[in-house]
C-alpha positions as a Markdown table, in Angstrom:
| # | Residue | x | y | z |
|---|---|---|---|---|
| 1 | Unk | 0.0 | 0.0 | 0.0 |
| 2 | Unk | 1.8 | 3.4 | -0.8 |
| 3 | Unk | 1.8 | 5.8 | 1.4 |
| 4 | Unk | 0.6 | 9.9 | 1.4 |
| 5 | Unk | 2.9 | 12.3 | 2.9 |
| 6 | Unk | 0.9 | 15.8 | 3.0 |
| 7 | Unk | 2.8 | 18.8 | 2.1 |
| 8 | Unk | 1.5 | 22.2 | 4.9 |
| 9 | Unk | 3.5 | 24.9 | 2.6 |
| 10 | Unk | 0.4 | 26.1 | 1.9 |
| 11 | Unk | -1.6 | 26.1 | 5.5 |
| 12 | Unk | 1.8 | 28.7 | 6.0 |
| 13 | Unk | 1.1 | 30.6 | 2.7 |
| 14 | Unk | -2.5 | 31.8 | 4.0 |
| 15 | Unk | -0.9 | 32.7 | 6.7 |
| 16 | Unk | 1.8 | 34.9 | 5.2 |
| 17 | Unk | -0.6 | 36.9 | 2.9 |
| 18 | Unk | -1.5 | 38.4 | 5.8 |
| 19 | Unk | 1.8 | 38.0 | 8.1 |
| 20 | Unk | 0.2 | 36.9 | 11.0 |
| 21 | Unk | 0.4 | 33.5 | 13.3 |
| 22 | Unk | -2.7 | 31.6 | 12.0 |
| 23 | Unk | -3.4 | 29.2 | 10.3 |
| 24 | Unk | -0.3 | 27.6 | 12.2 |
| 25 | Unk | 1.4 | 24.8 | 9.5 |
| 26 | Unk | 2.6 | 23.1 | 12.6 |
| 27 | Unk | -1.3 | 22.9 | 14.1 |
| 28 | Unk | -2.1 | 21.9 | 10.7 |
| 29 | Unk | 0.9 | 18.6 | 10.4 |
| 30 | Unk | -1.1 | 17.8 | 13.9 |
| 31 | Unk | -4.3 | 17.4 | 12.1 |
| 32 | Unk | -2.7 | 15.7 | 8.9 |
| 33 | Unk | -1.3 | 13.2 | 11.1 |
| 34 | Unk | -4.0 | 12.3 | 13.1 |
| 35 | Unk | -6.1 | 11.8 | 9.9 |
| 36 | Unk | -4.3 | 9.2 | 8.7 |
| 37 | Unk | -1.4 | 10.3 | 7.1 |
| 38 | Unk | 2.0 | 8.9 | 6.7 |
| 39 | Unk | 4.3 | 11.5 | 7.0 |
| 40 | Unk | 4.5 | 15.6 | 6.4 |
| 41 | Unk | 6.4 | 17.1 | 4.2 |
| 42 | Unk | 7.6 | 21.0 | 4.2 |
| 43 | Unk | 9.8 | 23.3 | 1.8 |
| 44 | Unk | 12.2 | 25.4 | 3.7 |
| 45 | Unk | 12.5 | 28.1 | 0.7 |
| 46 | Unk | 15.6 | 30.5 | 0.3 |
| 47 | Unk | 13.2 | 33.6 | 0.7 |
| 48 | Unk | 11.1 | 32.2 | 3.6 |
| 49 | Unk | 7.6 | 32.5 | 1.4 |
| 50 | Unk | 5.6 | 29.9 | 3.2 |
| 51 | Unk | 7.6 | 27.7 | 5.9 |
| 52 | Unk | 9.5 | 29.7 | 8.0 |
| 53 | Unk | 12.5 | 28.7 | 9.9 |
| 54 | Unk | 10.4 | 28.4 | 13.7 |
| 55 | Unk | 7.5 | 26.2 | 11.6 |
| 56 | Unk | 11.1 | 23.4 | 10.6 |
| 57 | Unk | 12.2 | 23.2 | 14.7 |
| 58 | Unk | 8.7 | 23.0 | 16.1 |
| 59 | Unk | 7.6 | 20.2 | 12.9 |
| 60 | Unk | 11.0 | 18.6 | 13.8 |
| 61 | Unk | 9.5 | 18.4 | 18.1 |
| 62 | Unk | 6.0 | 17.9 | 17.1 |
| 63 | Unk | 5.9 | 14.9 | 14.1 |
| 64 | Unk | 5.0 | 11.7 | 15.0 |
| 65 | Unk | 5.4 | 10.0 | 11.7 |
| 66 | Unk | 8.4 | 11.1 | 9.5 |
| 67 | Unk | 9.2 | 14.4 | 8.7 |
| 68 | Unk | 10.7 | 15.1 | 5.3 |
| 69 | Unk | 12.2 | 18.6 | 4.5 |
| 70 | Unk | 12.1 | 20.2 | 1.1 |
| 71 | Unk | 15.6 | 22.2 | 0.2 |
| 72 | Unk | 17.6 | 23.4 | -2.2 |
| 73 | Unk | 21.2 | 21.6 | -2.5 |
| 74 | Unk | 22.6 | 25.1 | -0.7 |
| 75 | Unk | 25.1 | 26.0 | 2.1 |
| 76 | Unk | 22.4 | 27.6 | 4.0 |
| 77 | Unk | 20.1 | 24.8 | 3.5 |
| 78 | Unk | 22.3 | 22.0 | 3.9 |
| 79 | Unk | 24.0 | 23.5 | 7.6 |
| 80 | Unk | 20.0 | 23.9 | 8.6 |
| 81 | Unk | 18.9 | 20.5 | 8.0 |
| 82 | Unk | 22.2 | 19.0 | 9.4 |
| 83 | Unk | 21.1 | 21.2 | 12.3 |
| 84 | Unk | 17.4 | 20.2 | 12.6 |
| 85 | Unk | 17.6 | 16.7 | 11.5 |
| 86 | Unk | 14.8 | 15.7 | 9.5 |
| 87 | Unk | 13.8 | 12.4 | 8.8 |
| 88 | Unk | 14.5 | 12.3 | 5.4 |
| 89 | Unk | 15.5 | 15.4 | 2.6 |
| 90 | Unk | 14.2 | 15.9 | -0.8 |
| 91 | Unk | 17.2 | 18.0 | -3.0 |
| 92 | Unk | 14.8 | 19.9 | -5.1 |
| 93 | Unk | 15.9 | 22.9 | -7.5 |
| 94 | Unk | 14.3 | 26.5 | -6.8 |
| 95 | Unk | 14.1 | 29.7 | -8.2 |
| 96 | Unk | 13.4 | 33.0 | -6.3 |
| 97 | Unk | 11.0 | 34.1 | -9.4 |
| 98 | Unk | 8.8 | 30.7 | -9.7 |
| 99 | Unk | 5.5 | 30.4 | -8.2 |
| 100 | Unk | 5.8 | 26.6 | -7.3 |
| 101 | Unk | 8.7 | 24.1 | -8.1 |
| 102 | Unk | 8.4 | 24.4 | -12.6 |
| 103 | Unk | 10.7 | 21.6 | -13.0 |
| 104 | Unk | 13.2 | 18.4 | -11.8 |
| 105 | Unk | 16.3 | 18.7 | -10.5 |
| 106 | Unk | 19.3 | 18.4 | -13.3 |
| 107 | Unk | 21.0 | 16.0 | -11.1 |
| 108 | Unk | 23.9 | 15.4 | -14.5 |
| 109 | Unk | 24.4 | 19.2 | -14.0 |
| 110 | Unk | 25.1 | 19.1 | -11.0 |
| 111 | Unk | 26.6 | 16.2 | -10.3 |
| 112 | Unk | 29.7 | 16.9 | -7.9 |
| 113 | Unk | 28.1 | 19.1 | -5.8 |
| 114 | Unk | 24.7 | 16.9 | -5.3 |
| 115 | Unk | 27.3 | 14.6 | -4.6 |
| 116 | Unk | 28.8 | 16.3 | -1.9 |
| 117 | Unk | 25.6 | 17.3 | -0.4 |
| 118 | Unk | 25.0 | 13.5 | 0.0 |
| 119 | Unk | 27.7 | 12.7 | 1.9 |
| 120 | Unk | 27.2 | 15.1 | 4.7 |
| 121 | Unk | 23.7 | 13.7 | 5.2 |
| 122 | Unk | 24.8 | 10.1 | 4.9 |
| 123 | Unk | 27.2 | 11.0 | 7.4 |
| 124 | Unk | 24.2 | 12.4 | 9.8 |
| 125 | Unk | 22.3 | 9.3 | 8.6 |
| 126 | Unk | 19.7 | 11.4 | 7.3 |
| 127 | Unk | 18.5 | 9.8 | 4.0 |
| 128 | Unk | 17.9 | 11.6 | 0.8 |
| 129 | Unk | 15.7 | 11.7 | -2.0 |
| 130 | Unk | 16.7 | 13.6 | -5.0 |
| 131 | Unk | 13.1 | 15.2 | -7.1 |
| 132 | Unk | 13.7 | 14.8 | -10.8 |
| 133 | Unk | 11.8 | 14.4 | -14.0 |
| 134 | Unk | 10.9 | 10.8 | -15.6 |
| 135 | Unk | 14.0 | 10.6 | -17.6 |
| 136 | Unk | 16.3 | 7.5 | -17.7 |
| 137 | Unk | 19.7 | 9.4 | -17.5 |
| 138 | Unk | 18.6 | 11.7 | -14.6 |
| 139 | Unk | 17.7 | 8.0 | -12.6 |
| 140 | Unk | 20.6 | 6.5 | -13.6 |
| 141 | Unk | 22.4 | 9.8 | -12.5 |
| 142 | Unk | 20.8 | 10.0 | -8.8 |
| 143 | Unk | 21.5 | 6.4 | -7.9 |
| 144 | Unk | 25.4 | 7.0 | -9.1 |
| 145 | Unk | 26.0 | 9.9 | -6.7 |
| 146 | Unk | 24.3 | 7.9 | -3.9 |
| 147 | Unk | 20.8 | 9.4 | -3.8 |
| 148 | Unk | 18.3 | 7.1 | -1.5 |
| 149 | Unk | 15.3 | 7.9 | -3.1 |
| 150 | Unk | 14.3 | 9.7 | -6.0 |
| 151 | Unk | 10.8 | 11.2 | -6.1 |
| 152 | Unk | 9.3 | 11.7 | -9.7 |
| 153 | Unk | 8.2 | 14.7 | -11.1 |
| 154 | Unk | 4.6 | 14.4 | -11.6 |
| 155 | Unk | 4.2 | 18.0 | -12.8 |
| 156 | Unk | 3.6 | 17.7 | -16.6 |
| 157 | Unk | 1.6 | 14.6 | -16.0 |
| 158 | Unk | -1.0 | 16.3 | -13.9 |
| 159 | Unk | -1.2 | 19.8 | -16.6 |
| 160 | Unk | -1.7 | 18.0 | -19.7 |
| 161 | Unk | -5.3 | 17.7 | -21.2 |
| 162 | Unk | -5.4 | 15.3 | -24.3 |
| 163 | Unk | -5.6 | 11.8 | -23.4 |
| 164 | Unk | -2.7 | 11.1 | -26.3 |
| 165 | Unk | -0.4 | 13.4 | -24.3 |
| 166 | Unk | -1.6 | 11.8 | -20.5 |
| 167 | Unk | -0.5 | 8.4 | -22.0 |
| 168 | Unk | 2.8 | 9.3 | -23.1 |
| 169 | Unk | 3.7 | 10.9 | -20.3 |
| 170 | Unk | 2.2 | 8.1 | -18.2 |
| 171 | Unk | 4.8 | 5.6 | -20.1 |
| 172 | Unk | 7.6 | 7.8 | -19.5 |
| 173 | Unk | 7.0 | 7.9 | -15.8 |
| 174 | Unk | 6.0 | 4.4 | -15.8 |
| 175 | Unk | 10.1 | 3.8 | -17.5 |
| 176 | Unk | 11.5 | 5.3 | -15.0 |
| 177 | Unk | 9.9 | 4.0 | -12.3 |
| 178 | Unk | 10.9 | 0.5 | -13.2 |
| 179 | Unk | 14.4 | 1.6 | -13.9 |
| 180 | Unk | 14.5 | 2.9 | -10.4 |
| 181 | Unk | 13.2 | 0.1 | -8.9 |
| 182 | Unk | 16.1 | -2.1 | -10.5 |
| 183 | Unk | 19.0 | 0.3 | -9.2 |
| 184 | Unk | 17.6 | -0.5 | -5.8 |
| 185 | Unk | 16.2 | 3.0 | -5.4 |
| 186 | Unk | 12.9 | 4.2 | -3.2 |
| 187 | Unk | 10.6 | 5.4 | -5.6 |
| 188 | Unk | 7.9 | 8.8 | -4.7 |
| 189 | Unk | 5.7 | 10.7 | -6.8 |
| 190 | Unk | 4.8 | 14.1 | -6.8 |
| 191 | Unk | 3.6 | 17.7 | -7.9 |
| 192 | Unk | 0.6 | 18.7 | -9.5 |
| 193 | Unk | -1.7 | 15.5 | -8.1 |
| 194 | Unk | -5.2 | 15.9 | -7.6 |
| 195 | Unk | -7.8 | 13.6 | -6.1 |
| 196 | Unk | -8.4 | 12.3 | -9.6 |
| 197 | Unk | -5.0 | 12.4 | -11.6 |
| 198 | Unk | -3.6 | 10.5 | -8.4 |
| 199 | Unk | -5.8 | 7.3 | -9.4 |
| 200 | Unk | -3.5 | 6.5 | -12.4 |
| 201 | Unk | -0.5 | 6.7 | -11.2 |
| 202 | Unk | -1.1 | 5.6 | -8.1 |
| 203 | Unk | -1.4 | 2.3 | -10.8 |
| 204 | Unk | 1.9 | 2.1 | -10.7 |
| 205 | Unk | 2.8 | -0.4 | -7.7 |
| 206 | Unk | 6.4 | 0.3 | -7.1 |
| 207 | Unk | 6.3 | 4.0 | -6.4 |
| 208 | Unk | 5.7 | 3.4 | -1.9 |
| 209 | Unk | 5.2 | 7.3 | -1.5 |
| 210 | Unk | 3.0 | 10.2 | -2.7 |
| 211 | Unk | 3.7 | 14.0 | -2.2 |
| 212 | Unk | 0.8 | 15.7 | -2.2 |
| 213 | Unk | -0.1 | 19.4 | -0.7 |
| 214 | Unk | -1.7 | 21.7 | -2.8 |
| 215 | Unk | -4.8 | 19.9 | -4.2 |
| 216 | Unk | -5.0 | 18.8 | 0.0 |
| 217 | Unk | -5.2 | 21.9 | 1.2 |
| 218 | Unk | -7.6 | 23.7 | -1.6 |
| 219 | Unk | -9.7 | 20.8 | -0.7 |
| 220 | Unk | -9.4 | 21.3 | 3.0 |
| 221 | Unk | -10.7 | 24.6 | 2.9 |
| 222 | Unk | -14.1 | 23.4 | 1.8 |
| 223 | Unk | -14.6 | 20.5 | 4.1 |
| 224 | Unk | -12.0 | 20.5 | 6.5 |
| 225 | Unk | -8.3 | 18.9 | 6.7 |
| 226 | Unk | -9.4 | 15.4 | 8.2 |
| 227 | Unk | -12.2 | 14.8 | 5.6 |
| 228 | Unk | -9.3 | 16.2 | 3.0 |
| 229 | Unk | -6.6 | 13.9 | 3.9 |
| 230 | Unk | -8.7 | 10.7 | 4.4 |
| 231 | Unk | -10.0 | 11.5 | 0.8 |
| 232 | Unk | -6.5 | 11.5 | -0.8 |
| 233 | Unk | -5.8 | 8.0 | 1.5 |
| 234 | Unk | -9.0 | 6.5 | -0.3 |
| 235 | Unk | -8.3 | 7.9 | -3.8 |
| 236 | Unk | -4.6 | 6.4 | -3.9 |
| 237 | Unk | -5.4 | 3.4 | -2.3 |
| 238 | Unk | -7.9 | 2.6 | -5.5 |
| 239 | Unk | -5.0 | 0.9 | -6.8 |
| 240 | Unk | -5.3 | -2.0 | -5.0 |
């Protein structure tokens, strides 16, 4: 049965359009948790947009299940989870200008310092996953380098409209998935997933995690986080 860690970024974004303490992301994990979930995830950005810096140590006091921190491979990044010790990182790229995450990780790029990054959690025995697009080379790539985990990037899978287009993309993921699965890598899925685009891939039996926050959240909003999570459990479970 895969499993749904729920991504709060967004619980933290209503609060910062207005820059005051509620809704509290950490209350929120609480709720997520107790609903059913598996784990929370949370993106510690360079400019502090959503998650801030207080939400990361309380998360790291308060989680019950597994914590997994969002970060870009930098020196800032790296010396703050080292420092908080999550249960697992997911090296994802970022740009100050982007609304959300727009792409994978080119992990062939940059190779050495990825690399690098890995060690000093291994040392720390803090796993990692590594967030990339469905694309053979950029598998192949994360497992060389030492990578954990690699969580696919369900992004263009979850905006494209013709069914002809869903497919192909579909396969593609499906590839790499199965590739993964052969280098002895974890496999996770994520970005863009909605209560029905999940179903599909959820399909896919090797792929043991889902990211999900967005889609949660939106939903929450209209009939609370409980009913919200426990939804997302049913609709990826349909793939039993």
């Amino acid at each position: 049965m895969a499993e749904l860690s729920v991504n709060v970024d967004h619980v933290a974004t209503i609060r910062e359009a207005r820059k005051t303490n509620e809704p509290d992301p950490v209350a929120a994990a609480v709720l997520v948790e107790l609903a059913g979930a598996d784990g929370i995830t949370i993106h510690l950005r360079e400019d502090r947009r959503h998650i801030q810096d207080r939400d990361l140590k309380l998360m790291r006091q308060m989680v019950k299940t597994r914590l997994n921190l969002e970060m870009a491979a930098t020196k800032e990044m790296v010396l703050i989870a080292l420092d908080t010790k999550p249960d697992k990182v997911s090296l994802v790229p970022e740009k100050r200008e982007e609304i959300t995450t727009e792409g994978g990780l080119d992990v062939i790029k940059h190779k050495n310092q990825l690399e690098d990054v890995i060690r000093k959690f291994h040392d720390q025995k803090i796993p990692v996953s590594l967030f990339i697009d469905p694309e053979l080379a950029q598998v192949e790539c994360s497992k060389s380098i030492g990578g954990d985990a690699i969580e696919i990037n369900t992004g263009k899978y979850s905006e494209l409209k013709k069914e002809s287009e869903i497919k192909k993309e579909f396969k593609k993921i499906q590839t790499a998935v199965n590739a993964a699965v052969k280098l002895g890598l974890t496999v996770n899925a994520g970005h863009g997933l909605t209560y029905k685009n999940v179903v599909k891939i959820a399909s896919i039996q090797a792929i043991e995690e889902f990211n999900i926050g967005h889609n949660i959240v939106a939903r929450a909003v209209m009939v609370g986080l409980d009913r919200a999570v426990k939804e997302m459990i049913e609709a990826i479970n349909q793939r039993a």
